[in-house]
Every structure is written in structure tokens, then in C-alpha cells.
N, C-alpha and C positions, 0 to 999 in steps of 0.2 A: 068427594074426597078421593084425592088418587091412592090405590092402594101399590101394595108391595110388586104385586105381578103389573102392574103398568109401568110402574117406573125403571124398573129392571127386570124386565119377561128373561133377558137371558138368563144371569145369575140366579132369577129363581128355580131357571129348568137348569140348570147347572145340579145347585143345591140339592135341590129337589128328585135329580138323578143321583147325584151320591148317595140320599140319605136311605133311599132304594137299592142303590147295588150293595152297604151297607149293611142293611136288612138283610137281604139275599143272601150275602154270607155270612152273619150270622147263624141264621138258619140253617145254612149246609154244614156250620161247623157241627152245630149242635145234632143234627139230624146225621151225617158220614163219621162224623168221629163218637157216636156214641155215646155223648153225655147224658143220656135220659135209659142207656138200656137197662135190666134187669141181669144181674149175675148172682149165683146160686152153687151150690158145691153139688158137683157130678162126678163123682168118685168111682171107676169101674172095678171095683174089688178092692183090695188092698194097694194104697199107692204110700211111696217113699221116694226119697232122694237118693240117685246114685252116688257117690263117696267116689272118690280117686282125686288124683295128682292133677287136676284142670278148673278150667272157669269161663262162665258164657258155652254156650253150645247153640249158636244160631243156627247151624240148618244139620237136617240129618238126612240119610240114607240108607240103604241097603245096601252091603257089603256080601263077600265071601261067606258061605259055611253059615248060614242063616245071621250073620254081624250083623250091627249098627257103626255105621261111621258119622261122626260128628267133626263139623269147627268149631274150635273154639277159642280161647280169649279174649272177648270179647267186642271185638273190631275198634279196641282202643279206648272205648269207655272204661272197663277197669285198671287199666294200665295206669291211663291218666287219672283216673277219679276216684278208684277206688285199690291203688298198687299194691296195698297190703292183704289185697287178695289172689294180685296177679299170679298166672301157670304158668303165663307163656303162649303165644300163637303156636297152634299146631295142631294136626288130625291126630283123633283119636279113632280107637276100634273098640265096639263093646261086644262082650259075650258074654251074655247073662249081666252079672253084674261085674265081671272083670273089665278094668279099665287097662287099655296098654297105649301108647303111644306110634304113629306113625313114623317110620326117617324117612326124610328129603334127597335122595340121592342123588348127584353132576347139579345142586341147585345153591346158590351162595345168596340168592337176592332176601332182601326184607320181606315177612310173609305174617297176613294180615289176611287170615281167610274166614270168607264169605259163604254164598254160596255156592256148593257142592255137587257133581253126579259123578255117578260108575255106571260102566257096560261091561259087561261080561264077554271078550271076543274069543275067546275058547276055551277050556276045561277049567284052566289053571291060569288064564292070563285076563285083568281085567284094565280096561281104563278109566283114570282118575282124571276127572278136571274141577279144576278149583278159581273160585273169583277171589282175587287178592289186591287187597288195596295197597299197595305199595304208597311210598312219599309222594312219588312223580306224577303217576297217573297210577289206574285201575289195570288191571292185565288178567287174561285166563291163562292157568296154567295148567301143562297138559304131563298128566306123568304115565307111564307103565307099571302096572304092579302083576309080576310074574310071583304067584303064591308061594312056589319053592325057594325062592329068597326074604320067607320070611315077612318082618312089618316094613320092610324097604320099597318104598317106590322111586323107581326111578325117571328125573324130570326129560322131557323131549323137546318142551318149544314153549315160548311164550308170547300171546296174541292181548296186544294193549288195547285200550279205546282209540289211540289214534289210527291204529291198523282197522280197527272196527267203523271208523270216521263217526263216532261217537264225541261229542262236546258235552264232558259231564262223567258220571258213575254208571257203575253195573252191577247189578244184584247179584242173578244167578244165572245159572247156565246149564245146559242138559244136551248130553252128546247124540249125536248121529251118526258118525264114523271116526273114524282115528284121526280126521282132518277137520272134520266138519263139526257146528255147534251150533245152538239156537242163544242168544243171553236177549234180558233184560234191562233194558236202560234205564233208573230207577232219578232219575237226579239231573238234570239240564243246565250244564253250565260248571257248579261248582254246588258243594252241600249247603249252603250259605241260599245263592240263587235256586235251586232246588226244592228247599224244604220252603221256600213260601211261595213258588211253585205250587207245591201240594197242599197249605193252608189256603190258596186261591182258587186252586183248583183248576188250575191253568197245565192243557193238554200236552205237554212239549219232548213228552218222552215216548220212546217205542220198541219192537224188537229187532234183531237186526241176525243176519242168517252168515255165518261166516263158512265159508266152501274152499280150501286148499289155497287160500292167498287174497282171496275175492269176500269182499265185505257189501251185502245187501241190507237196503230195510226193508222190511217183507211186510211190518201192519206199524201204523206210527196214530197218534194221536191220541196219547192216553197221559193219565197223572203222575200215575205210579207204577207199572210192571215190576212187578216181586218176582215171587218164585213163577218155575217156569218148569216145566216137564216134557218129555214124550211120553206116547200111549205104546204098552208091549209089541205093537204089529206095526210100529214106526208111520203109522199115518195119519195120526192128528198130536195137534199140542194142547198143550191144559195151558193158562198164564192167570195168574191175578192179581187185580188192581187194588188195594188196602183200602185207598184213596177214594176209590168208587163203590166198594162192598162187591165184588165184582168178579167173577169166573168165567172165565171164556174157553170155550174148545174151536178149536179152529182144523181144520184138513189141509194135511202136508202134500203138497204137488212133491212127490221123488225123482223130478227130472231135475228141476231147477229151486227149491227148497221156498218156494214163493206160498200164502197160506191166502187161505180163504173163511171166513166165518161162518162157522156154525152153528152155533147156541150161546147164550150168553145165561149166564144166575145170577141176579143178585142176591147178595144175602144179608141179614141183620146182624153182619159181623164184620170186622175188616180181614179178609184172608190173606196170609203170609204165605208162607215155605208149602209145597204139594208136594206129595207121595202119593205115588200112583199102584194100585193095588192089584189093576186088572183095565179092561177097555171101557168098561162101564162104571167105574167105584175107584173114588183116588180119596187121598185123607191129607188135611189139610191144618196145619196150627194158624191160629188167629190170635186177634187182639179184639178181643169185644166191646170194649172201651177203649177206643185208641187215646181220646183224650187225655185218660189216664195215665197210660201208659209216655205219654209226651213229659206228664208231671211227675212221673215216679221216677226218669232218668235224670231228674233232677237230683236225686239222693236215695239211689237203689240199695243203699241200707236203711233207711229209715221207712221210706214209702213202700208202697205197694200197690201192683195193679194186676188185675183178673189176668187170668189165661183160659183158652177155649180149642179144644181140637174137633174137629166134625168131619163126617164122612159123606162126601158127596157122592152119588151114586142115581143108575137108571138099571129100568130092566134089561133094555137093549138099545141098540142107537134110534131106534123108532120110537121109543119113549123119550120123556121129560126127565131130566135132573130135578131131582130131589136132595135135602140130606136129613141130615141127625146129627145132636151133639151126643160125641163120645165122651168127652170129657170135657169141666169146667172147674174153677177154683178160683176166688176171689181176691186169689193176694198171698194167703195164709201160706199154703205147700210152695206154691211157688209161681213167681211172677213172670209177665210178659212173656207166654210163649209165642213161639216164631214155627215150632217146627213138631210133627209129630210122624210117629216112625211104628207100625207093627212089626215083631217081629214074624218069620219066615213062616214057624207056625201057628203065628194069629194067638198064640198067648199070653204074649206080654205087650203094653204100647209102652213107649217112650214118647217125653213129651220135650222138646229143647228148646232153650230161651236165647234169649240176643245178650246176658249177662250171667245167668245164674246157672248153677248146675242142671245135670237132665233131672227129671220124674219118673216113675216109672212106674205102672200100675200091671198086676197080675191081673188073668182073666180064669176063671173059674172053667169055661168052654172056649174054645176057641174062635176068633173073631173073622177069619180069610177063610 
């Protein structure tokens, strides 16, 4: 009796390699995005929610006079889904718990900001650049902020994806000089083509080094590139891949902005937004169940998904990366974090979401 594989050996192995690659991702969904992990409440002292005039605070940083600067409105999810919560797009500045508002100065365009960095270029004068997803395309936007003018930054230039030779989105971006910036390619093609991209797990995204007019790709072949950093002594980069559970350090060649690989961590989280704390110790928000997190922007008033911040950290660069969670929450205080921030003296963290307002937990001693 002829069976199946003789009479159609191709079609079997056909078949038979679907129902394999099939399997395969299955697996990796369930295994990279977290469906089976454990979440638990890690509460570091007393934590609350910041109150003010905003909404979404997807990435943070370190500002002037020990601040927190955040974006926020939610990159358009609550605008469109949720409008009767809407603020408004725009940076905010926190002190303690006061919330004040950034102005846009010489800038008239649509602003739909992403991810965030500052540098300090001297006493009182620091630089802002911001990822802004405009209608058109993505762009970085490069502002000035001279502290004696107050919450005014004033804008200087705007660098698109197609300046970047980018096909698709960008996360974040971390400066190098008043010209120069590292970003993130997070998205290949369009959010559509992109995001199932990163349910396949298909590599098509990278970073890319932009130097006074001149657009490099400096490391390519990854899923996802998130958040992205420099290290205080400007000579390596921190980047991570959500998609991959994934931290990389890499070392900055300072002639020509080109990187080389260092270390790599995985970790049993998905890492979002870094904040770098020192050369050896950066703090990082995740999504510990990204799965979740997929199903909760479905109806982020109703659902709910965990948030996770951890601090990755070594003794010296001759050591291994290690970390620890600093904070975790299951949904209840608050969802989806993207982003976490100490302040200057290590007493308070903030924690920032890609929808919902910030958190913020006191620290009994201090944590830097």
C-alpha cells in the first residue's frame, strides 16, 4: 500500500516543514514574549502616582538641577483611543513632584515625541534631542536649552529617517555632540510591516550613527533596537532588543563613530528605555510580559499589564553583567512600563509608561 510520503514526498516535506517552522514560533512567542513568566509586587518603599496636567510618559531622563524629563501623550494611542484622557504631546520637567511643561521654541511642526536624551555642554546650557513621529516620516529633533531662558528650548535642526537612509521607524536616540547622534531603528518598512517583523522575529532593523550631514549603519541585524544610550566617558553604547530579551554594550571607535561588540545579556524580561547611572550600572524599564502588554493596548482602561524596572550593573569592565529587580507591579499602580529614571540623589525612582502617567517610589537610603 502506497503511503502519503510516496505519493507526494514533496508536499509532505512541504507540510511537514510548515508545521515545524510553525512549532518554532510558537515557541518563541511564548518563550520571548513572556507568557509563562512570574510577576509579583516589588514595591521600593512607598510608591504613588505623579498627578499633573499630562498623559503617557514613554521615556525619561535626567535633566538640569537633579529633574526628570519625560515624553509624553502617548505616541497617539490615547489621542486616538483613549481622547478623553488626552494632555497633549509635549516634554514635561519633574521636580519632586511638581509637574511644569516644556515650550518649543522657532518649531511650528507636529510633535509626537518618543524617545528622549540631554547632554550637558556647559554650566547652564544643555542639549535636547527628541524622536518625533510626525505624519510624514519620523525625524530627530535637535533643540538648545540655555537654563536662563527658563522652560524654553529653543529648536536648531531636524534629522528624518530619510536623511538617516532609514526604510521604517526610530525609537530613541542619545547624543554625542551638537551634530552627532546614535538612534535606533525599531520598525522596517512601516508599523504594519514592522510589528510582524518582531512577532517572526525577523532581523531587519539596526543602528545607524549620524555625524554633521553623513548617515552610517554602524551594527545592523537585530529585531527590535529600543532604547539606546551612551556610557559617561562617551566610549561604549548600551542598546536593547525587547524582542530578543537582550542588552548589548558595544565600544565606540571616536574617529569615525563605527562600534564593535562587547557583551551581550540576556535577560528573562523584555528591556525597553536605559538610563545610565555610571560606566558600569544603567537602569533599565521593561515589560515582563510583553504578551501582555500587546493585549492590554487593546483597552488600557480596562486591561492591565505588569511593569518591571531592573538595574543592570558590573563591578568593573572585567567583570560580567549582572542585574536585579528594582521594581515590579502587576497591573494594579500601574501598567506597561517603558522607562525608569533615579533621581540625582538616588532617592526617589520614577518609573514611565508608553500610556499612563509616571510612578514614583521614595527610597528610605539612597540608591546611586
Amino acid at each position: 500500500m502506497e503511503t502519503i510520503l510516496s505519493k507526494h514526498p514533496i508536499a509532505f516535506i512541504l507540510v511537514s516543514f510548515f508545521v515545524l517552522f510553525g512549532a518554532e514560533r510558537a515557541w518563541r512567542y511564548v518563550d520571548k514574549f513572556g507568557v509563562l513568566r512570574e510577576v509579583e509586587i516589588i514595591h521600593p518603599g512607598e510608591c504613588k502616582i505623579l498627578e499633573g496636567d499630562y498623559q503617557g510618559s514613554e521615556d525619561l531622563t535626567l535633566g538640569p538641577g537633579g529633574s526628570v524629563i519625560a515624553s509624553t501623550g502617548g505616541l497617539n494611542a490615547v489621542k486616538f483611543k483613549t481622547p478623553h484622557l488626552y494632555k497633549g504631546d509635549k516634554l514635561i520637567k519633574i521636580t519632586g513632584t511638581k509637574v511644569e511643561n516644556l515650550e518649543l521654541l522657532n518649531f511650528k511642526e507636529e510633535f509626537v515625541p518618543h524617545g528622549i536624551d540631554l547632554m550637558q555642554v556647559k554650566k547652564n546650557e544643555w542639549l535636547v534631542f527628541v524622536v518625533n513621529h510626525r505624519s510624514d516620516q519620523d525625524y530627530v529633533e535637535m533643540f538648545d536649552w540655555t537654563l536662563s531662558n527658563g522652560l524654553k528650548l529653543k529648536h536648531y535642526k531636524s534629522v528624518s529617517v530619510s536623511d538617516l537612509g532609514i526604510q521604517g521607524n526610530v525609537n530613541d536616540v542619545t547624543i554625542i555632540s551638537r551634530h552627532s547622534f546614535y538612534v535606533s531603528n525599531d520598525k522596517f518598512y512601516n508599523a504594519a510591516v514592522g510589528r510582524t517583523g518582531h512577532y517572526l522575529g525577523i532581523p531587519f532593523c539596526k543602528i545607524v550613527f549620524w555625524n554633521n550631514g553623513n548617515a552610517t549603519d554602524v551594527s545592523t541585524g537585530y529585531v527590535e533596537p529600543n532604547g539606546i544610550a551612551r556610557s559617561p566617558s562617551g566610549d561604549r553604547l548600551f542598546f536593547t532588543d525587547p524582542m530578543s530579551d537582550a542588552f548589548y554594550e558595544f565600544e565606540i571607535n571616536k574617529k569615525d563613530g563605527s562600534l564593535k561588540l562587547v557583551d551581550t545579556l540576556i535577560l528573562p524580561t523584555s528591556p525597553d528605555n536605559i538610563n545610565v547611572i555610571s560606566e558600569n550600572e544603567v537602569l533599565i524599564g521593561c515589560h515582563v510580559r510583553l504578551h501582555d502588554l500587546f493585549i492590554y493596548f487593546a483597552d488600557t482602561e480596562k486591561l492591565r499589564s505588569p511593569s518591571h524596572v531592573i538595574r543592570v550593573k558590573r563591578n568593573d569592565r572585567n567583570s560580567a553583567w549582572g542585574f536585579e529587580t528594582v521594581f515590579m507591579d502587576d497591573g494594579s499602580l500601574i501598567s506597561g512600563s517603558s522607562a525608569g529614571a533615579f533621581t540625582a540623589d538616588g532617592n526617589t525612582l520614577y518609573v514611565g509608561t508608553v500610556v499612563e502617567k509616571i510612578a514614583f517610589c521614595r527610597y528610605t537610603t539612597a540608591q546611586m
